[in-house]
DOMARLO-404050 format. One line per field, with one value per residue (C-alpha): x, y, z; residue in one letter. Coordinates in steps of 0.2 Angstrom, whole numbers. Layout:
<recs>
px = [X; ...]
py = [Y; ...]
pz = [Z; ...]
resn = [A; ...]
</recs>
This chain:
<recs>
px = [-170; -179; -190; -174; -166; -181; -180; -162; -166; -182; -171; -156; -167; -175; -161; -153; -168; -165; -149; -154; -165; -156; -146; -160; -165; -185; -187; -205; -201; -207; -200; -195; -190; -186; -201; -200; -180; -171; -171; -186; -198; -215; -230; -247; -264; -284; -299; -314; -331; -352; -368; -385; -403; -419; -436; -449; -435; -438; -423; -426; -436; -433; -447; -453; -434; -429; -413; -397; -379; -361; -345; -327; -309; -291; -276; -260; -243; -225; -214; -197; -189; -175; -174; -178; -196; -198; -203; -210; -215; -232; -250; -261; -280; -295; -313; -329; -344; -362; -379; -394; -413; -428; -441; -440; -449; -442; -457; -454; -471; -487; -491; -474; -466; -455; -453; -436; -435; -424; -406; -390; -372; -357; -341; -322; -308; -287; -275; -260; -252; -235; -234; -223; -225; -218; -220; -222; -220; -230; -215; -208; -219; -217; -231; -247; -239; -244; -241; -245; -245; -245; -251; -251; -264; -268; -282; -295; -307; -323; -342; -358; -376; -392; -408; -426; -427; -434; -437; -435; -419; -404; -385; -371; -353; -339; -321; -311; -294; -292; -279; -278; -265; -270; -264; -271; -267; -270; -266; -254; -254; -242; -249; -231; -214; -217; -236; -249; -266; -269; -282; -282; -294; -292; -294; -284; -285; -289; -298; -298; -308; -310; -325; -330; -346; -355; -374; -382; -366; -371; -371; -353; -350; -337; -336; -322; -322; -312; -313; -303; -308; -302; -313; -316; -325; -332; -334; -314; -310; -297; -291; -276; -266; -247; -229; -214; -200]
py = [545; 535; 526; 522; 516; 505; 501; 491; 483; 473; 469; 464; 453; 444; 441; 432; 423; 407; 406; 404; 393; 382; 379; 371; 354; 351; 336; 328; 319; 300; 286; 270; 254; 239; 231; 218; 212; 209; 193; 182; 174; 177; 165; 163; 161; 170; 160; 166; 158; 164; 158; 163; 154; 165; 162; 174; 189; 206; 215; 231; 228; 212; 201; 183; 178; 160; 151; 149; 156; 153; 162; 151; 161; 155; 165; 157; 171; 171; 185; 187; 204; 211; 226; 230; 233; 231; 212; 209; 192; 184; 179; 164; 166; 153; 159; 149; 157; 148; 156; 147; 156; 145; 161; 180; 193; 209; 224; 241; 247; 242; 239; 231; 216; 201; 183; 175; 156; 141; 154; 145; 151; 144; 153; 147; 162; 159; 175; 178; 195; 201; 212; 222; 230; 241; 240; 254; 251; 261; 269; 255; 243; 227; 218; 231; 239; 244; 239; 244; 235; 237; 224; 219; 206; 195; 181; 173; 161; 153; 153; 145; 153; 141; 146; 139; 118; 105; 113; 131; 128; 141; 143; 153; 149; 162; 164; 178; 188; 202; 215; 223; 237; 241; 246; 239; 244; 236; 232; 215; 210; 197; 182; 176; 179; 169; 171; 186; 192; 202; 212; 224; 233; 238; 258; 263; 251; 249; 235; 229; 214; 204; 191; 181; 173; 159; 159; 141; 136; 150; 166; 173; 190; 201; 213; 223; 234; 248; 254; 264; 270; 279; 272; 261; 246; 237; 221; 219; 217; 202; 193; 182; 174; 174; 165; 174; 163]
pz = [-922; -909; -922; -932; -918; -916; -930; -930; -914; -920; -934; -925; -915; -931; -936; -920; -915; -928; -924; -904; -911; -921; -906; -896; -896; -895; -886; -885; -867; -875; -870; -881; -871; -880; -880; -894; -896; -911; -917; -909; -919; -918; -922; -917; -925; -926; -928; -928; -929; -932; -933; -936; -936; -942; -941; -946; -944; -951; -956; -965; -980; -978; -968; -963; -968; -962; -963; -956; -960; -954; -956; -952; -953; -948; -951; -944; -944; -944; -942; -938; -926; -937; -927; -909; -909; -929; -937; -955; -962; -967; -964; -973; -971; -974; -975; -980; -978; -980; -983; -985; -985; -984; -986; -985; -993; -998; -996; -1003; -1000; -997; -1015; -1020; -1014; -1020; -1014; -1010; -1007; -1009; -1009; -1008; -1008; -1003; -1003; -1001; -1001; -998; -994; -993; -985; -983; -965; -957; -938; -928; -909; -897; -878; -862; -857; -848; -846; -855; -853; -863; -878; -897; -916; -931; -946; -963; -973; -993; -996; -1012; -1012; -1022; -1021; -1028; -1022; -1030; -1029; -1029; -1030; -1035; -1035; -1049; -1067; -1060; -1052; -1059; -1055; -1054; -1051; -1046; -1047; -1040; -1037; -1025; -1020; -1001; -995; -977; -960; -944; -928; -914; -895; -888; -867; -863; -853; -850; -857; -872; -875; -878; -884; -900; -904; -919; -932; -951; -953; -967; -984; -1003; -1010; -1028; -1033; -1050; -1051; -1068; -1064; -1075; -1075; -1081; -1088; -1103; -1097; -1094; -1086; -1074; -1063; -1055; -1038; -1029; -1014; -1003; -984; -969; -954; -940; -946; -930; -941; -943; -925; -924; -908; -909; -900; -904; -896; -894; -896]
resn = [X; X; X; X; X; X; X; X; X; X; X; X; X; X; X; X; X; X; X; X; X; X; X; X; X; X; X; X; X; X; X; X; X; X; X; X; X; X; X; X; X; X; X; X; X; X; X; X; X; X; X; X; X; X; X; X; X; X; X; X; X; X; X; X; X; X; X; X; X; X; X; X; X; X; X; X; X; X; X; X; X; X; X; X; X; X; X; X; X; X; X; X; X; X; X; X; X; X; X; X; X; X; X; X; X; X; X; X; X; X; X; X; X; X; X; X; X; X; X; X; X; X; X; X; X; X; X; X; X; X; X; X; X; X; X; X; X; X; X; X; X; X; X; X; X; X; X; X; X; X; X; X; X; X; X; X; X; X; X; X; X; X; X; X; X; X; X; X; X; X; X; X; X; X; X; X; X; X; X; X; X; X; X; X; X; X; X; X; X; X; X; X; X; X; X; X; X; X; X; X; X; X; X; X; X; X; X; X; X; X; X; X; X; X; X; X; X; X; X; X; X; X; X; X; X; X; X; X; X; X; X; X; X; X; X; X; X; X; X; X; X; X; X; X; X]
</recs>
């Protein structure tokens, strides 16, 4: 009888114990302040610039390599604050990219070895992307906070690869269309009440990209990439800097 008894209780119990929970409200204990409010406009842009002279460098496999390089970006934004804390609008990027080798040698072993001279390439790229962010506030500070954004990207461009000179000179121009989804979080600190700082890095994205090149004005070929990742890439660190109007 004991055991039946038991028995009823444990059951009884069972059976009361979602209802007592139902009743309960979880509550996490975050805060939300309105950090970002509805209805400013938000504008700013990111530049960023590098540069690089070799002489006799070794990288790799790759030895004695001398030249020089350049990279150039600009990406002005506007977005508009629908909602407390929530904005969506749109980004326009500019890229031109120059690479020029004099020398390098690319040694496998010590038996196998090829030359590389007289490398050119030159590069133009234009973007288009779609955003939308959400900001999140340190409780209630109002000058450090977070977004993420979520971004839908198209683009394309063309580039032109040199290499030899005189009689042994040879060519190839290139044309290309790319697709981008990504999200890119990142961190904003208010200077002012109108003006921040932006820093944020691409983690989550897929990449698809078209390219029809043309060797010698004869030789006519394609290729098409995909590629998704889930990472911290070190080289897509952005800073900006935006107004809050």
């Amino acid at each position: 009888m004991k055991l039946i008894r038991l028995l009823l209780l444990f059951t009884a119990l069972a059976t009361l114990s979602p209802a007592v929970n139902a009743q309960e409200k979880f509550r996490r204990g975050l805060e939300q302040s309105k950090f970002i409010p509805k209805g400013q406009w938000i504008t700013g842009v990111s530049v960023s610039y590098s540069q690089s002279t070799n002489d006799n460098y070794q990288f790799f496999i790759v030895e004695d390599i001398s030249g020089d390089n350049y990279t150039f970006k600009v990406s002005p934004m506007l977005l508009y604050s629908f909602q407390d804390n929530l904005a969506a609008g749109g980004k326009f990027g500019y890229q031109r990219s120059l690479i020029r080798i004099d020398d390098a040698r690319v040694v496998l072993d010590s038996e196998t070895d090829y030359k590389i001279d007289n490398l050119y390439s030159l590069s133009h790229n234009y973007y288009g992307m779609a955003c939308f962010r959400n900001y999140i506030s340190f409780g209630q500070n109002k000058r450090f906070g977070l977004f993420n954004e979520v971004q839908l990207q198209f683009g394309g461009g063309e580039s032109k690869l040199c290499n030899g000179r005189g009689e042994d000179l040879t060519g190839t121009f290139e044309r290309n269309y790319s697709f981008n989804v990504g999200l890119a979080p990142g961190m904003i600190m208010f200077l002012n009440n109108y003006s921040a700082l932006e820093v944020n890095i691409g983690v989550l994205g897929f990449d698809y990209t078209h390219t029809k090149s043309v060797t010698d004005q004869i030789y006519v070929a394609s290729r098409d990439s995909r590629s998704a990742n889930f990472r911290i890439n070190l080289f897509s660190i952005t800073f900006g800097v935006a107004f809050y109007l």
